[in-house]
C-alpha positions in Angstrom: -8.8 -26.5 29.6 -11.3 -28.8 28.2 -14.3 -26.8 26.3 -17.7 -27.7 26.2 -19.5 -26.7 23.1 -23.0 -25.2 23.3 -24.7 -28.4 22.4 -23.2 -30.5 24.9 -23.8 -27.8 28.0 -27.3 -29.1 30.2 -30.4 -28.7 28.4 -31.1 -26.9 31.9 -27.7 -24.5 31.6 -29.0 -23.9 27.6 -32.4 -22.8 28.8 -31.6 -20.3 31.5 -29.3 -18.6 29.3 -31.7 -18.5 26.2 -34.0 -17.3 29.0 -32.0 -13.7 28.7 -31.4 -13.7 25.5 -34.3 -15.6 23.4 -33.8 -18.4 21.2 -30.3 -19.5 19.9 -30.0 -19.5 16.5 -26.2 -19.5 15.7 -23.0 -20.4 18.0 -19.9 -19.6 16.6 -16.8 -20.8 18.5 -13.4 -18.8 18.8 -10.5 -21.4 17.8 -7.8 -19.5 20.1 -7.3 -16.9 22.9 -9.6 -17.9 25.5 -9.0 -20.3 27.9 -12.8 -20.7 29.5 -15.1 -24.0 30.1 -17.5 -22.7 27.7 -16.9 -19.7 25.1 -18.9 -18.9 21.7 -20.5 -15.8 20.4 -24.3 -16.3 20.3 -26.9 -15.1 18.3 -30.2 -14.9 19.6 -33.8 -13.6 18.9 -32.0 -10.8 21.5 -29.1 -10.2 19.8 -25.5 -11.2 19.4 -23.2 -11.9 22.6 -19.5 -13.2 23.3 -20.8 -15.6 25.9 -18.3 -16.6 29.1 -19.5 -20.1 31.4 -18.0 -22.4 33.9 -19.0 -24.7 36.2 -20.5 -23.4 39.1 -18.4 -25.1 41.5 -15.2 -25.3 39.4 -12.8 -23.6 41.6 -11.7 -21.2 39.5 -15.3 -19.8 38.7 -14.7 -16.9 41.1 -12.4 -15.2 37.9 -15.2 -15.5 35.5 -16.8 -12.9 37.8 -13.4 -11.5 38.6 -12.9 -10.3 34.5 -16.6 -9.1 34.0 -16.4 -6.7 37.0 -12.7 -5.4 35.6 -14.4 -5.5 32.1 -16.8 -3.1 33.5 -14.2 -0.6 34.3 -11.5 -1.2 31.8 -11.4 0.8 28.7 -11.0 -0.8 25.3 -13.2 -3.9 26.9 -16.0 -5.7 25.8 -19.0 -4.6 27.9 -20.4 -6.8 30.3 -23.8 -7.1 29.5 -26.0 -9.9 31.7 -24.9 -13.0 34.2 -27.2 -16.0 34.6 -27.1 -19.4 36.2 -28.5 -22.6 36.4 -27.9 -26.4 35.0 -24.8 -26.1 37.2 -23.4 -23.8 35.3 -22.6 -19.7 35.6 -22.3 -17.6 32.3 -21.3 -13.5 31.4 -22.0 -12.2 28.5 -20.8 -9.2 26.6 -20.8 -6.7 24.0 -19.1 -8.3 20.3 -16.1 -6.7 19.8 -15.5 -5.9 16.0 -12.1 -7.2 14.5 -9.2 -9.6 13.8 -6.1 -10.8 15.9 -3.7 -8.3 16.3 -0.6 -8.4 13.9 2.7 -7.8 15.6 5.3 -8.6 12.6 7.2 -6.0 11.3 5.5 -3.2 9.4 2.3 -4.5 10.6 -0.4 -0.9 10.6 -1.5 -2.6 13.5 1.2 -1.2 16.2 0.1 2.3 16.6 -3.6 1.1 17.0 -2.0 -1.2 20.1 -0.1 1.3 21.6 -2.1 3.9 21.7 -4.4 1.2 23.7 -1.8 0.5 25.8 -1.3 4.2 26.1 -4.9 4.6 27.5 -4.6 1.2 29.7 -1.8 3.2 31.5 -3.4 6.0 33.0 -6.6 4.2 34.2 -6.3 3.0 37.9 -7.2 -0.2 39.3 -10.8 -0.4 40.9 -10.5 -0.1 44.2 -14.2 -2.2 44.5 -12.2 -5.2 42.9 -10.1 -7.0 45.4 -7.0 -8.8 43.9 -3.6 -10.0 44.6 -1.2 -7.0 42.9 1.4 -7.7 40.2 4.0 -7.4 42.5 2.8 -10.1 44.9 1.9 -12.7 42.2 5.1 -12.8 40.5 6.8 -12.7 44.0 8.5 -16.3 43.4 10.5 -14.5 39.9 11.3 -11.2 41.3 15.0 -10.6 42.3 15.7 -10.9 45.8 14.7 -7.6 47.9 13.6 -6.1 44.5 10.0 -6.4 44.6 9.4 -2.9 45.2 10.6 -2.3 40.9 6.7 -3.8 40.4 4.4 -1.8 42.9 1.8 0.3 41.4 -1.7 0.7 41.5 -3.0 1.2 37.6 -5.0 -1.7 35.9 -2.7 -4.0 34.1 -4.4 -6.6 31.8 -0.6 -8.7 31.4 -1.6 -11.0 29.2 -1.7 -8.7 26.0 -0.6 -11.8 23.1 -2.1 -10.8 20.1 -5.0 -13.5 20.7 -6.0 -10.8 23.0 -6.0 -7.9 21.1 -8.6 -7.3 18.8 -8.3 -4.5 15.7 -10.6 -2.8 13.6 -9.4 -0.5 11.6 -7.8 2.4 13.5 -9.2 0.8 17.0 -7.6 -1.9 19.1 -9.5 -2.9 21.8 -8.5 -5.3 24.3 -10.2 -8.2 25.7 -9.9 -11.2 28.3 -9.1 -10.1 31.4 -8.8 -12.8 33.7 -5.1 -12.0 34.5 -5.8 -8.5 35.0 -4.8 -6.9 38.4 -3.0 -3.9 39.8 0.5 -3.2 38.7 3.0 -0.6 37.7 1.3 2.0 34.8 4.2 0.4 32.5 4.0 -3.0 32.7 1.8 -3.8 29.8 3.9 -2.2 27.3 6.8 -3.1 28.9 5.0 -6.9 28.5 5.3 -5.9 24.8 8.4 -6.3 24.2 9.2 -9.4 24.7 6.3 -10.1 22.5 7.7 -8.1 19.8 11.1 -9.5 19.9 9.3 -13.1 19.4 7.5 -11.5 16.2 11.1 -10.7 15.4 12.2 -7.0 15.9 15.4 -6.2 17.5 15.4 -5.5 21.1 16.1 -1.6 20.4 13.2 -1.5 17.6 10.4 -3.3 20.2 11.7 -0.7 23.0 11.3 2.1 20.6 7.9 0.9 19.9 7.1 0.2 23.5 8.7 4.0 24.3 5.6 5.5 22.2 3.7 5.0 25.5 4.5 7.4 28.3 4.4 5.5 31.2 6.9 3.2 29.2 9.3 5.8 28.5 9.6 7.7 31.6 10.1 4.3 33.5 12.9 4.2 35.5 15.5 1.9 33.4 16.4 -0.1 37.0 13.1 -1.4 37.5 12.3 -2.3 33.8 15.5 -4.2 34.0 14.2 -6.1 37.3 10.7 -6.7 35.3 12.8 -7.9 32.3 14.4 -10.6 35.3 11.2 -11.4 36.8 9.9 -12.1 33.4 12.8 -14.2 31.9 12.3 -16.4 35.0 8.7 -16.6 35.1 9.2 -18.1 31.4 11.9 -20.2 31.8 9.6 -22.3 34.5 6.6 -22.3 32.6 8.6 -23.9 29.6 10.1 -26.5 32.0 7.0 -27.3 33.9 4.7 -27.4 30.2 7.1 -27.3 27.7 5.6 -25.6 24.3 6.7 -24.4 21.6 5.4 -20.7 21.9 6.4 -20.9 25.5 10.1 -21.7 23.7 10.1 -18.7 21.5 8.9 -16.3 24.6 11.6 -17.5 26.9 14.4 -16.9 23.9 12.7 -13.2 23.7 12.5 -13.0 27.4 16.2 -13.9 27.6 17.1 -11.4 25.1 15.4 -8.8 26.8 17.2 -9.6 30.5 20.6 -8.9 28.7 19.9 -6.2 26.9 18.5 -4.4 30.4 21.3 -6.0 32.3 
């Protein structure tokens, strides 16, 4: 997605925006983990803000307002704070979130922090107010045939926990960008994790004894983490023939490590 920097937005789009929260006087922009037309933390004669905008009539603008009303209701998320619009464009901001990247590598201090955030994620349920399309259904082209029901649940799954996406501070990881989020199975993020930990280079047994520190994780029934692991290994393998990348190279190697192990 092509970014827009603060200084190139419409005079018009600037103004409404500095009409919430007073003069800008700094714009600092994040150089990875969020994929939005316009994204930069603000500080203003109001305060500091991590500041979300689109195009109004950009046809994905609808999940700007999709993550901020998740946001509001998810725990470990930045808190939505205000919503303007004008010059065309639509903007959210919300609360600064203290912190660095998450560290997955091994012996990094960082992975109890993260799983006891997945641990929370896990027991909160999806917002009933918040329509969206489950887990289930939006990786219905990758699920094994007749299998779908291994992915049904109704507890709010971020599923795009990288550790661009995870923020820690200290003992504290909090989670943000939730575009992706929807309804899924109370597992699924930390069951997400493991592939991600095998790319950081743990053994499949050491990422699954990691992921097992959540509960949902380890009381999973092994047949539908093995469908998950499946669904996942193909949902990779097309996005690295459709866009080929080199992280999307290393995830699908993970992915694939993780379908035979669960075979």
């Amino acid at each position: 997605m092509t970014r827009t920097p603060w200084a190139d937005l419409p005079a018009a789009a600037r103004r409404v925006v500095e009409g919430v929260i007073g003069a800008v006087h700094s714009v600092t922009e994040p150089d990875a983990g969020v994929m939005s037309a316009f994204v930069a933390r603000l500080g203003a004669e109001g305060g500091e803000f991590f500041v979300k905008g689109t195009p109004t009539a950009a046809p994905d603008a609808w999940t700007y307002r999709h993550e901020a009303r998740v946001a509001a209701c998810a725990p470990m998320a930045p808190l939505p704070r205000w919503e303007t619009e004008g010059g065309g464009w639509t903007f959210f901001g919300y609360s600064v979130v203290p912190g660095r990247h998450a560290d997955f590598t091994i012996g990094s201090p960082d992975l109890g922090p993260v799983a006891e955030a997945l641990t929370l994620l896990s027991g909160t349920p999806w917002p009933d107010a918040v329509g969206k399309r489950p887990l289930r259904d939006r990786l219905a082209p990758f699920v094994p045939e007749g299998q779908g029901a291994a992915l049904a649940g109704s507890t709010l799954a971020h599923t795009d926990l990288g550790e661009a996406n995870i923020l820690v501070d200290g003992k504290t990881a909090r989670l943000v960008d939730w575009v992706l989020s929807c309804p899924g199975p109370a597992w699924a993020d930390a069951a997400l994790w493991v592939p991600r930990l095998i790319a950081a280079g743990y053994s499949f047994a050491e990422a699954d004894a990691l992921a097992r520190i959540v509960p949902a994780y380890a009381k999973a029934d092994p047949a539908d983490l093995g469908v998950f692991a499946r669904t996942i290994r193909a949902f990779w393998q097309r996005r690295a023939e459709e866009a080929p990348m080199p992280h999307r190279a290393v995830l699908l190697a993970a992915a694939v490590e993780w379908e035979r192990r669960t075979a």
